[in-house]
C-alpha positions as CSV (number, residue, x, y, z in Angstrom):
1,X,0.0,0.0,0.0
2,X,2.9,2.2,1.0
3,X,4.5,1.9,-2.4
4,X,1.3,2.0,-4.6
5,X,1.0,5.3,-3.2
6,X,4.9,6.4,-3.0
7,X,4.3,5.5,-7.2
8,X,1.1,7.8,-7.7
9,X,3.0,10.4,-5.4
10,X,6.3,10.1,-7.7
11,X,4.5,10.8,-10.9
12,X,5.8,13.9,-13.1
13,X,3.5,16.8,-13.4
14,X,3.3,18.7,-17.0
15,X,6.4,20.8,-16.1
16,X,8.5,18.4,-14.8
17,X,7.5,15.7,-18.3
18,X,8.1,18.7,-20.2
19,X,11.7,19.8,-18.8
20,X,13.1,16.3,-18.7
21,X,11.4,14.9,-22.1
22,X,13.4,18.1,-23.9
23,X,16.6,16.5,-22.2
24,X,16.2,12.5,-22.5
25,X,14.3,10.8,-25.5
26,X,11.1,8.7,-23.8
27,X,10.1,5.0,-24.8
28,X,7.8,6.4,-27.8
29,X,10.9,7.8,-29.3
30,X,13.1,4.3,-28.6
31,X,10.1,2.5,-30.5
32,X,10.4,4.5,-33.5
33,X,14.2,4.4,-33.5
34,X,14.5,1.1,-33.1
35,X,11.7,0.4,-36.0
36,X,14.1,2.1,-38.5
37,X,16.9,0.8,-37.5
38,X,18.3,-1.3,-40.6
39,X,18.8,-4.7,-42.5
40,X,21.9,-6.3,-43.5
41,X,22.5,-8.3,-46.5
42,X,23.8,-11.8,-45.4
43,X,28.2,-12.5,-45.8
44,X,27.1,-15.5,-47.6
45,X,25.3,-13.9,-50.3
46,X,28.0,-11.0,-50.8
47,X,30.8,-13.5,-50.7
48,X,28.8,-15.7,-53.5
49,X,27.8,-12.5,-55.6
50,X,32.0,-11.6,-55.5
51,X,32.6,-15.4,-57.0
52,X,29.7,-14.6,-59.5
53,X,30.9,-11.6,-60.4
54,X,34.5,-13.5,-60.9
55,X,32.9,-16.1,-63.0
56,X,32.1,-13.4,-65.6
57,X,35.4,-12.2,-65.3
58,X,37.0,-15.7,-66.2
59,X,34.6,-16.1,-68.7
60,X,36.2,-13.7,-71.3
61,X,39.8,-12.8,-69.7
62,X,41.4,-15.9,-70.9
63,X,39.7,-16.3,-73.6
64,X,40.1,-12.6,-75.4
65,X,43.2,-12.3,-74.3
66,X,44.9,-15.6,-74.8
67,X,42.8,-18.2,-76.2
68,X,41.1,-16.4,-79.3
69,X,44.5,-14.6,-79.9
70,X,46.2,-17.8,-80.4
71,X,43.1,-19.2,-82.6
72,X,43.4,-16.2,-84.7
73,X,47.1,-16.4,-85.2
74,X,46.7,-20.1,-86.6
75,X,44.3,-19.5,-89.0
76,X,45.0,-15.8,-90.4
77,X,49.1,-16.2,-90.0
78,X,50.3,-12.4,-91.4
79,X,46.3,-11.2,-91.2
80,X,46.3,-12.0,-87.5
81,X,46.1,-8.4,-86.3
82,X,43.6,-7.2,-89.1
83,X,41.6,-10.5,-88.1
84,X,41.6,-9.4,-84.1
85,X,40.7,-5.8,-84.6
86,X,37.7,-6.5,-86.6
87,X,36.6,-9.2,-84.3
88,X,37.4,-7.1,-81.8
89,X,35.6,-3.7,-82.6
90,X,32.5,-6.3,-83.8
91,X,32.6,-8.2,-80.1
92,X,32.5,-4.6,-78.8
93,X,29.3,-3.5,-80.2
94,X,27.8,-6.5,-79.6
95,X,28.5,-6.4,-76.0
96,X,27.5,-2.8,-75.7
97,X,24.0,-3.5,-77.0
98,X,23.3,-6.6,-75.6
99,X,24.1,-5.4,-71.9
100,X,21.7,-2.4,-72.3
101,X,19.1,-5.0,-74.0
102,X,19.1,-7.3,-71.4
103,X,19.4,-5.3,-68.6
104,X,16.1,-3.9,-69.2
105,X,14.2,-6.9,-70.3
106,X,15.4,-8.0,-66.9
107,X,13.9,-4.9,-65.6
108,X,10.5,-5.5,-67.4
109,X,10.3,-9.2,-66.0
110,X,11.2,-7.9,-62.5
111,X,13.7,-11.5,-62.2
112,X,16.8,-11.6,-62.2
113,X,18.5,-15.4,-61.8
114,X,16.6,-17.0,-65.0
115,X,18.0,-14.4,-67.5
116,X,21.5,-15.2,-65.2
117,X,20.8,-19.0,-65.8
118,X,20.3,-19.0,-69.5
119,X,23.0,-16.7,-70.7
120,X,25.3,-18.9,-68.4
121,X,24.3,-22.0,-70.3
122,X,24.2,-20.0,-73.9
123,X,27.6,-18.9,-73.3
124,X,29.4,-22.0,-72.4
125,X,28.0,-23.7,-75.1
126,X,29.2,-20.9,-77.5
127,X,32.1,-21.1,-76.4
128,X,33.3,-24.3,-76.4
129,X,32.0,-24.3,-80.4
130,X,34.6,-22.0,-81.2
131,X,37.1,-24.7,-82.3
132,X,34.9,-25.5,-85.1
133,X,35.3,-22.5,-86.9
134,X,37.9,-21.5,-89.7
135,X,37.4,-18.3,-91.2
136,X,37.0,-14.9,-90.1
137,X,33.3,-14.2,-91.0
138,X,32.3,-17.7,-89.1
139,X,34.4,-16.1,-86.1
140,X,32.9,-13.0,-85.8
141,X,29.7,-14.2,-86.2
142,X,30.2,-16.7,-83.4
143,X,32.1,-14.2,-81.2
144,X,29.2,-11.9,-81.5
145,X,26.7,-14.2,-80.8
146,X,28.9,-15.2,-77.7
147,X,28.7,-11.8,-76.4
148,X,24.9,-11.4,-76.5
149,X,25.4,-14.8,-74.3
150,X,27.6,-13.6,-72.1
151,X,25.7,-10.0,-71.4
152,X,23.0,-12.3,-71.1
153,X,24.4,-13.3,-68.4
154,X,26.4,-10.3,-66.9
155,X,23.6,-7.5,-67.2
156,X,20.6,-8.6,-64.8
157,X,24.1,-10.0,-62.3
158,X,25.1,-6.5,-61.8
159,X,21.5,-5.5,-61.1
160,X,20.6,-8.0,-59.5
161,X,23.3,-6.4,-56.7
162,X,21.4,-3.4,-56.6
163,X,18.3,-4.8,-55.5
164,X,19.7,-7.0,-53.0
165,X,22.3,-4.7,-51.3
166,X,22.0,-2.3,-49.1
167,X,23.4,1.3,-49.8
168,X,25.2,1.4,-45.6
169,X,26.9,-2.5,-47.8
170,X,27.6,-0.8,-51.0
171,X,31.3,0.0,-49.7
172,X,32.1,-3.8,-48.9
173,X,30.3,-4.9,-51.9
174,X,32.8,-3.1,-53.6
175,X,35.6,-3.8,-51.5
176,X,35.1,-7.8,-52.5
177,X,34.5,-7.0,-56.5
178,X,38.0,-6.9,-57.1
179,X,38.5,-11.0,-56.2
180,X,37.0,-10.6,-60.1
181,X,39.7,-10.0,-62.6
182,X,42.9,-11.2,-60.1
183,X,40.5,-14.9,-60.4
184,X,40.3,-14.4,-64.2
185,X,44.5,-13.4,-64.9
186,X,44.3,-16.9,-62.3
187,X,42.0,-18.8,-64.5
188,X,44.1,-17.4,-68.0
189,X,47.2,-18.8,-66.3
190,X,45.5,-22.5,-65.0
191,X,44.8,-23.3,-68.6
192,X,47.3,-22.2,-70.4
193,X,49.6,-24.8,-67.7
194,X,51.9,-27.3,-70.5
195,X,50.6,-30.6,-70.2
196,X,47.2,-29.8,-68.8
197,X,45.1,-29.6,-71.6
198,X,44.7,-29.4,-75.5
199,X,44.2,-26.3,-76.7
200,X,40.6,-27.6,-77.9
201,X,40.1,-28.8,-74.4
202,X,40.8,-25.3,-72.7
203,X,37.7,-23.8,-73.5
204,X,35.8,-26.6,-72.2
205,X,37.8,-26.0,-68.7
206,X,36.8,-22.2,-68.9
207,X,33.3,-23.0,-69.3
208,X,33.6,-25.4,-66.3
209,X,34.9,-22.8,-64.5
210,X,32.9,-20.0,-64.9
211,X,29.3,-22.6,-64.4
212,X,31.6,-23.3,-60.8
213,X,31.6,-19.6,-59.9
214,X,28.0,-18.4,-61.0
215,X,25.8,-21.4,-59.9
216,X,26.4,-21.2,-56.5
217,X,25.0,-17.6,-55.7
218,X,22.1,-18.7,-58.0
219,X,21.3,-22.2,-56.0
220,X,22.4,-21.5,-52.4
221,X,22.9,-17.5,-52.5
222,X,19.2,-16.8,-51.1
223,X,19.6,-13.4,-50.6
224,X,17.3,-10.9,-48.1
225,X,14.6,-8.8,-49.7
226,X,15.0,-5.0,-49.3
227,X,11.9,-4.1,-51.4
228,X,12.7,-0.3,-50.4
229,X,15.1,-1.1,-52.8
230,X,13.4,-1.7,-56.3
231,X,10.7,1.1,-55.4
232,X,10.7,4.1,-57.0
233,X,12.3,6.9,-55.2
234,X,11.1,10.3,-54.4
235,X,13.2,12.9,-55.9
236,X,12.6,16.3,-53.9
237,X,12.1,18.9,-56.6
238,X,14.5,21.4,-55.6
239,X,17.2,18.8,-55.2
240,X,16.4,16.7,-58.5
241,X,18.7,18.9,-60.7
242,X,21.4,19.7,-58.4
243,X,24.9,18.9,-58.9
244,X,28.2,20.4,-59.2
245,X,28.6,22.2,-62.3
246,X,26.3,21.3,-65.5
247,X,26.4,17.6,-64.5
248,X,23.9,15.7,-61.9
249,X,25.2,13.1,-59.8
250,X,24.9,10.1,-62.7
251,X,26.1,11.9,-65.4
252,X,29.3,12.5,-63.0
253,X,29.7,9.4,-62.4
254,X,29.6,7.8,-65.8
255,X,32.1,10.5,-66.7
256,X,34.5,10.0,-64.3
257,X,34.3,6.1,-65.2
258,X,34.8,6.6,-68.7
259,X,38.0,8.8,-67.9
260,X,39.5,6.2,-66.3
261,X,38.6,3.2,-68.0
262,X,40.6,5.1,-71.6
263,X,43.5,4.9,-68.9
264,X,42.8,1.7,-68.3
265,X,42.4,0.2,-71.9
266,X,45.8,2.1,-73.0
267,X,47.5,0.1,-70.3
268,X,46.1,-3.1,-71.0
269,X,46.8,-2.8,-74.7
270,X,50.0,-1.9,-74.7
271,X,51.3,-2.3,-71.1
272,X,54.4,-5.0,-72.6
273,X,55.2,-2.7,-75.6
274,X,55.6,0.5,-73.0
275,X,58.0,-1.7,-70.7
276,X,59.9,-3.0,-73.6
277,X,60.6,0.2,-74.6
278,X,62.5,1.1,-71.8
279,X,64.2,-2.5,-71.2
280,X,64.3,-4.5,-74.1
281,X,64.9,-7.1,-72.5
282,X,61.8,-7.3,-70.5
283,X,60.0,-10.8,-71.0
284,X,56.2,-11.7,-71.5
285,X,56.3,-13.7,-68.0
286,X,57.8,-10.5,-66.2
287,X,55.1,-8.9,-67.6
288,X,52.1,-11.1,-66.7
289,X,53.7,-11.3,-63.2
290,X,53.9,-7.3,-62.6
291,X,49.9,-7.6,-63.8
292,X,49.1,-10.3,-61.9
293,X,50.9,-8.9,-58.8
294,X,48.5,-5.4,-59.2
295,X,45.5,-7.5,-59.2
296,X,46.0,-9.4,-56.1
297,X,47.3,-6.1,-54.5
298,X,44.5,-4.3,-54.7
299,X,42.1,-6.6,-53.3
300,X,42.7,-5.5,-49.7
301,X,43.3,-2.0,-50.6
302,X,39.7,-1.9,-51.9
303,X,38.2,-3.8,-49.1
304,X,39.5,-1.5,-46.3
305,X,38.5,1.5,-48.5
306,X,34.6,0.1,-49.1
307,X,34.6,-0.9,-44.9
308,X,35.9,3.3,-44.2
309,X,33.0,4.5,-46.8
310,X,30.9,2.8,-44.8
311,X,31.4,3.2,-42.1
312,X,32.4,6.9,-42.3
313,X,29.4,7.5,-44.6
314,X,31.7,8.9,-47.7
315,X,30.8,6.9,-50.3
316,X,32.5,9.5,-52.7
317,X,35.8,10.4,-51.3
318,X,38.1,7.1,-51.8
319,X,36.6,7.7,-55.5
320,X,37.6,11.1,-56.0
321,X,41.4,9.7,-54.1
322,X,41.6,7.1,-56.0
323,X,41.2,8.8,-59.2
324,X,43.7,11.5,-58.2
325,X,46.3,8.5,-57.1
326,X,45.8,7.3,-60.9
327,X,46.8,10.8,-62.1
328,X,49.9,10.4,-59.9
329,X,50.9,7.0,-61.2
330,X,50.4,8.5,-64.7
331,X,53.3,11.2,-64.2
332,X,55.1,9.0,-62.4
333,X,55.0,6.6,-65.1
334,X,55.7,9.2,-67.9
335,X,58.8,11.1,-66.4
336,X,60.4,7.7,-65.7
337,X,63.6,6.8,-67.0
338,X,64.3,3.9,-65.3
339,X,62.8,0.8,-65.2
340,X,62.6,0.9,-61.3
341,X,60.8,4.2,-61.4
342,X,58.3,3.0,-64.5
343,X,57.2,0.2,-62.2
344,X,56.9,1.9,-59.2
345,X,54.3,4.2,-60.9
346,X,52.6,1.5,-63.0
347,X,51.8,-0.4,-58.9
348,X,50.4,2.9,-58.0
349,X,48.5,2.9,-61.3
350,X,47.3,-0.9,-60.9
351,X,46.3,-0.5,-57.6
352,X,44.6,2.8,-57.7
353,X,42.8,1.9,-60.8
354,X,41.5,-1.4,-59.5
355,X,40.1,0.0,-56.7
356,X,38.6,3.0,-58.2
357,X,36.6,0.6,-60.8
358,X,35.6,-2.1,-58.2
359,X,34.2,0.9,-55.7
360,X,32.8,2.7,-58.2
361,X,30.9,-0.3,-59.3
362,X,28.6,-0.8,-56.6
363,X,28.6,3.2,-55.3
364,X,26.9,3.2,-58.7
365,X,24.0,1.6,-57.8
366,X,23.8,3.8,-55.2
367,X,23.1,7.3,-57.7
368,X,21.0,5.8,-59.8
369,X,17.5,7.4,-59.7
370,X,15.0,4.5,-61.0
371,X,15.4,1.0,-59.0
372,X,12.9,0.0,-61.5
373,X,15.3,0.2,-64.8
374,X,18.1,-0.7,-62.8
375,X,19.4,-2.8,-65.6
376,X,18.8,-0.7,-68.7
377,X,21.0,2.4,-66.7
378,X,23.7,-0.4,-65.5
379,X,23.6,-1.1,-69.1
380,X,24.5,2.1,-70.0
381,X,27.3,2.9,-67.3
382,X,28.6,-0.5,-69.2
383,X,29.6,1.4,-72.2
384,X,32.6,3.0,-70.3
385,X,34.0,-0.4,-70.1
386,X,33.3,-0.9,-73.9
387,X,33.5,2.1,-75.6
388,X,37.6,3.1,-74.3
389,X,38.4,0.1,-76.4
390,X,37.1,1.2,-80.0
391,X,39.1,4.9,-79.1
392,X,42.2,3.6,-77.6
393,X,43.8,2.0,-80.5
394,X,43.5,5.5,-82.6
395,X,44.4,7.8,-80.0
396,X,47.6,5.6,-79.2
397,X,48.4,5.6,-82.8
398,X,48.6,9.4,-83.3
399,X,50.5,10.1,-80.0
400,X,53.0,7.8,-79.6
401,X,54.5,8.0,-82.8
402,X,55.2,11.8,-82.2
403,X,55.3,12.5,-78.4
404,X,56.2,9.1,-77.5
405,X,55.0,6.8,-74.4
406,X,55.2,10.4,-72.1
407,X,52.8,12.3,-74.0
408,X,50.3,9.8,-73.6
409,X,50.5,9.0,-70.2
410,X,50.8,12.9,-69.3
411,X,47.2,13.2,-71.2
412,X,45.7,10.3,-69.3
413,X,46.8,11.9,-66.1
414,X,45.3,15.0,-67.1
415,X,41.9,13.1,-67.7
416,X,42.2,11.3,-64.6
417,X,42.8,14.6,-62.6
418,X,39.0,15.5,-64.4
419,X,37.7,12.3,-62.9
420,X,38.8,12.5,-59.6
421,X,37.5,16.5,-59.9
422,X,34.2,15.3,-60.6
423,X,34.0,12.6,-58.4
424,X,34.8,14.7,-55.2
425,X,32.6,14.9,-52.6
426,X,29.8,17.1,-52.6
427,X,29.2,18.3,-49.0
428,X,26.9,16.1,-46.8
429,X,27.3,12.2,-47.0
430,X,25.2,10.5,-49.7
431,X,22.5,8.8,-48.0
432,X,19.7,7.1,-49.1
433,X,16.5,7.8,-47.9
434,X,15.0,3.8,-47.7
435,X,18.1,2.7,-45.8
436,X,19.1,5.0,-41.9
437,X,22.7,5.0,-41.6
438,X,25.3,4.0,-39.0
439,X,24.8,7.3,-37.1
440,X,21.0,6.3,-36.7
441,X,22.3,2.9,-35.4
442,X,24.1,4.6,-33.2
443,X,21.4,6.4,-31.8
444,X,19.1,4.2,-32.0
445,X,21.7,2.5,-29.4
446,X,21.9,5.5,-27.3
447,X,17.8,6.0,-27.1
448,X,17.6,2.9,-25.9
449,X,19.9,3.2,-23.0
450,X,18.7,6.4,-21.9
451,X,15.2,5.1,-22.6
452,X,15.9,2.1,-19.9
453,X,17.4,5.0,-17.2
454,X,14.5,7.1,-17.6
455,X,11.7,4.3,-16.9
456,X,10.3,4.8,-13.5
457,X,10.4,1.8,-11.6
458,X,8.1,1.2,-8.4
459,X,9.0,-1.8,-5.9
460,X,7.3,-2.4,-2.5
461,X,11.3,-2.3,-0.5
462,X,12.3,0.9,-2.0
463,X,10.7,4.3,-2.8
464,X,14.0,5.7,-4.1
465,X,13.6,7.6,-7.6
466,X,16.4,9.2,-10.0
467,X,18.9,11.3,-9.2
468,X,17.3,13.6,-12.4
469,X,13.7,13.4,-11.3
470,X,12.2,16.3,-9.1
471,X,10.9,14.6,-6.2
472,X,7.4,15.5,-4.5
473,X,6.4,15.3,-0.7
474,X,4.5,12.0,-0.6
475,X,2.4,12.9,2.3
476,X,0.3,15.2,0.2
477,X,0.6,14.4,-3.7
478,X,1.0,18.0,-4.4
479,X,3.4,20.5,-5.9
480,X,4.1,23.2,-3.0
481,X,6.4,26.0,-4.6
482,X,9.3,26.9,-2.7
483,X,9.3,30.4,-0.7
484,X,11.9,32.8,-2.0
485,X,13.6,32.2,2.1
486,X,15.7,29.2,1.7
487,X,14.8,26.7,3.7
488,X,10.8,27.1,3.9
489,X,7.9,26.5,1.6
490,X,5.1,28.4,0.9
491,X,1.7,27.1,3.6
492,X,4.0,25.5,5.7
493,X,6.7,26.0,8.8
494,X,10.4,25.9,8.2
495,X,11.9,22.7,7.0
496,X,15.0,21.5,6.8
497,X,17.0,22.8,3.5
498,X,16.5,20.8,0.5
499,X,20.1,19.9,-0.4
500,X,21.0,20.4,-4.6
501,X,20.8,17.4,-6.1
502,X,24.2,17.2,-8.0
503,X,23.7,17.0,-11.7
504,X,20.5,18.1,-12.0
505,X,18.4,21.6,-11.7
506,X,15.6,20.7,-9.6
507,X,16.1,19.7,-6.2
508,X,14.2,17.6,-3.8
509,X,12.0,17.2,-0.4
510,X,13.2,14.9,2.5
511,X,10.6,14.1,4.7
């Protein structure tokens, strides 16, 4: 009895709830912090999207670069360059129209793993075929028709990541893409081993390879629903045009992708003819070593950099730094005269490169303004990876031959310096508006432990309240405002001084 009524005696009246709700958050506001706070995609499914996403990779590293080079150069002997650049420039359009085509077919169907299924089987079968052809037109055709496969394939994977992940994942998504081409300079070198296949049986153990990296995410990969993402979002009016400079957001990004994917294409082309140049010497396997070592360097590079964007919220900043550490590279690479210094500056390069590309690949999906053609924009961000290889070829032609190996790189640093320019940082964090971020975990976290100190508690051995709260006599149930001489309240006789609570402005009654 005494402590049902030491509870109705200890209850707040409207200035006391007022003061002390302004200073601590209440249970109604721990309820709706706790409702938003947000979903993670599971390890398993990011870990099987990265071996996915490595399939595709070894699905056309060893065979463009190796494979269908060696092909070519049995059957067209002195023709053997004419024959690759037409098959590849025809491969190039193929793939840019068939990754745009599918994507949003994809889009339309609203599925993603039986467009990811069939191209998988289209394309293996493809391309273990392509020993049966003999002359260029049969090749090209086949090669094309290998591409649409492939795409198939590769344009509802890369959406199918946007609808799955997160944008607080987006970092470590792209921290683990990079496993992709350092597994496909891998697969290039497991089949090309002496004595472990014929050269018409290597295709068949790419194919084996790449259905062993794709299948799983599609059987066992199971991966959370976020349908906040594949809703349409609401773009504020006032905000739906902004950007820095002429540019929004997407249109910046596809730039700054493009200006580093020429960069990219130069030094893939023609990365043995630049180091022969300054050691003649310098073999093939030196060569594939230094590429090989990039590739496997950069995977933790990009890792730790997606974990920091996430969990610092700057989703744009190791972009814009990674872009600028290209430009570096570049310089460094041009003003070389040694082979030392040249390779020193092609590792910051590689690395810088790498990362930039696997980041920017899932911050992507991040920009884009339409969950709902995911795939058809995805397909058009993909002709920055296709489009640097019809130009390359040219522009190397007319600069070399007159400014030599240093004007080029000197003008791919200068375009890199424009993509890291217009991938800097904007301000405020990029957040998405489906998807609170770590702060609000945070403080979801801290609501709830206030929450559980500010909850009055009433037990029958103890009447004792909070340090914070006010405290009323209980022998009356009512507020009596102090008189202005200490020690004395207003209706009553003198009291004993009400002692200041430390920590707190209001100060308390002892009976």
């Amino acid at each position: 009895m005494q402590a049902r009524k030491t509870c109705r005696a200890n209850r707040w009246s409207f200035p006391e709830r007022w003061s002390n709700a302004r200073r601590l958050p209440g249970p109604a506001q721990t309820v709706s912090a706790e409702a938003t706070a947000p979903g993670r995609q599971s390890t398993r499914f990011l870990l099987l999207y990265a071996l996915a996403w490595a399939g595709g990779a070894i699905a056309y590293v060893p065979f463009l670069t190796i494979l269908l080079p060696v092909r070519v150069t049995i059957l067209g002997g002195a023709q053997s360059i004419e024959w690759l650049s037409y098959i590849a420039f025809s491969g190039a359009i193929a793939a840019s129209i068939a990754n745009i085509l599918f994507g949003w077919l994809s889009d339309l169907s609203g599925r993603r793993r039986p467009w990811i299924v069939t191209g998988l089987v289209l394309s293996c079968l493809l391309l273990v075929t392509m020993p049966r052809v003999t002359t260029l037109p049969s090749i090209i055709l086949l090669v094309v028709a290998w591409q649409f496969a492939l795409n198939l394939m590769l344009g509802p994977l890369s959406a199918w990541a946007g609808d799955c992940v997160p944008d607080h994942q987006k970092g470590l998504l792209g921290g683990l893409l990079p496993v992709a081409p350092a597994l496909g300079a891998m697969a290039g070198a497991l089949v090309t081993l002496p004595g472990l296949a014929a050269p018409e049986e290597r295709l068949w153990l790419v194919a084996l390879l790449v259905a062993a990296a794709v299948l799983p995410v599609v059987v066992f990969g199971n991966p959370r629903p976020f349908p906040e993402l594949t809703r349409a979002r609401k773009v504020e009016p006032e905000t739906a045009g902004r950007g820095r400079g002429a540019f929004g957001p997407v249109e910046q990004m596809w730039l700054a992708r493009l200006l580093v994917q020429i960069s990219e294409a130069a030094l893939f082309a023609f990365l043995y003819l630049w180091l022969r140049s300054i050691q003649p010497g310098f073999s093939d396997n030196r060569t594939a070593t230094l590429f090989s070592f990039v590739l496997a360097a950069s995977i933790p590079v990009a890792l730790l950099a997606g974990r920091w964007a996430d969990r610092r919220e700057r989703p744009m900043l190791p972009l814009a730094i990674g872009a600028f550490a290209v430009a570096l590279g570049l310089v460094a690479m041009g003003i070389s005269e040694s082979l030392t210094g040249a390779i020193a500056g092609y590792v910051i390069f590689g690395i810088a490169g790498s990362t930039f590309l696997a980041l920017h690949s899932a911050q992507t999906l991040r920009v884009l303004p339409r969950p709902e053609v995911r795939g058809g924009d995805l397909g058009l961000f993909n002709l920055t990876n296709t489009a640097p290889s019809l130009v390359m070829p040219w522009l190397t032609l007319g600069l070399v031959p007159v400014f030599g190996f240093t004007g080029l790189f000197l003008l791919l640093a200068g375009l890199a310096t424009m993509a890291s320019l217009s991938s800097r940082p904007s301000g405020a964090p990029t957040r998405s508006t489906a998807t609170p971020t770590s702060s609000a975990r945070r403080s979801s976290r801290t609501i709830s432990v206030w929450a559980r100190r500010a909850t009055p508690t009433c037990s029958a051995g103890s009447a004792r309240q909070p340090r914070w709260r006010s405290r009323r006599p209980a022998s009356t149930g009512t507020f009596r405002p102090r008189s202005p001489s200490r020690g004395t309240t207003a209706g009553a006789g003198p009291t004993k001084a009400i002692p200041k609570i430390r920590g707190s402005s209001h100060r308390s009654a002892r009976r």
